[in-house]
C-alpha positions, 0 to 999 in steps of 0.5 A, a space after each residue: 709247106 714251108 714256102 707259104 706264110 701257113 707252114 712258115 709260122 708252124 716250123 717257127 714254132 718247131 725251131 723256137 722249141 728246138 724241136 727240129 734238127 735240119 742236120 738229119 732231118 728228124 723232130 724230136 718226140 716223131 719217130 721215122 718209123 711212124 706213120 704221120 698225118 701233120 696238121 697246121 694251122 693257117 696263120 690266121 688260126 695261129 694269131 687267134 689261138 695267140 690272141 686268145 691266150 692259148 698260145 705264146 706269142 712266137 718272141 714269147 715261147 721261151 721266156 716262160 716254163 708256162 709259154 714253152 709248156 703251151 708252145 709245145 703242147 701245141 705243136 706235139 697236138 698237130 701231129 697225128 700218129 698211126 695212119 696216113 689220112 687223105 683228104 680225098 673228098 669220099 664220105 668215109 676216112 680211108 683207109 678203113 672206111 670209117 665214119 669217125 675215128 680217134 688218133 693219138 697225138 704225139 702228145 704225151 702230158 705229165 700232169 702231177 696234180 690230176 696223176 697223169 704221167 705221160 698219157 697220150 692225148 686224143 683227136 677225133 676225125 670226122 668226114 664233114 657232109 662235103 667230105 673234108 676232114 674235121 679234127 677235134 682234140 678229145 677231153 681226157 677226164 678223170 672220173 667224171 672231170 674233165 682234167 685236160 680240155 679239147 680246144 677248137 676244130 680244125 677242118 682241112 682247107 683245101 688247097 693244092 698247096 696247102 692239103 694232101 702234102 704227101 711226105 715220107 710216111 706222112 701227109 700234111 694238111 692246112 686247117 683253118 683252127 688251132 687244135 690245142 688242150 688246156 690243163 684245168 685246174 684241180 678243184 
């Protein structure tokens, strides 16, 4: 996906963060063992979650623990762990047949002032009345507060370039969104 301006952006992002090593071919935090389903933002997602301060600027990601912090949870967010999902135009997420189901992320947060250490975060997905795929990042709540916030869906843009990118033990889908969470302060 790399030869499109959609994935471009998404591995800049990966390299920024040094989260990839082209030598063996591996992201740090993805195990080879797992199953993947990869999300990334079109570029005109990307630049609006950057607008809207919820992402650094690309020359940005590094000159800040806050910008890296961001620039990796949203990475970390667009990878899906547990299962290959398609975007096969069905009613139902296969495998399995589900209306919905929830996949954790690739996330893990340690957030001292809410008592969170490495807790995994989750996305929703849903089959949308045409069948393609929605994703929407889950609060985590503490109580009844909500400590980490879901920010924006992101439905898969079909395209035969873009979605349904089978790779190794993974597909990889466009979204139209930024799927990103937002650490709420503690009151």
């Amino acid at each position: 996906m790399t030869d499109n301006p959609d994935g471009k952006l998404f591995k800049d992002y990966l390299d920024k963060l040094t989260l990839y090593n082209a030598t063996d071919q591996t992201i740090t935090g993805i195990s080879k063992a797992g199953f993947y389903t990869v999300l990334v933002p079109t570029k005109a997602a990307i630049e609006q979650a950057v607008a809207s301060g919820l992402l650094p600027a690309l020359n940005d990601v590094l000159l800040t623990d806050e910008n890296q912090s961001k620039a990796y949870i949203f990475v970390m967010t667009h990878f899906l762990s547990g299962v290959v999902i398609p975007d096969d135009g069905t009613p139902r997420i296969d495998p399995g047949n589900y209306e919905t189901l929830s996949m954790p992320t690739s996330l893990k947060i340690t957030v001292p002032e809410w008592d969170l250490v490495s807790t995994r975060l989750y996305v929703n997905v849903a089959k949308q009345t045409d069948g393609t795929l929605k994703f929407t990042p889950r609060n985590y709540e503490v109580g009844t507060t909500v400590a980490v916030e879901g920010v924006n869906n992101g439905t898969v843009v079909r395209d035969v370039k873009k979605s349904n990118v089978m790779g190794p033990r993974a597909v990889i889908h466009a979204i139209d969104h930024a799927l990103l969470f937002k650490i709420n302060p503690k009151q």
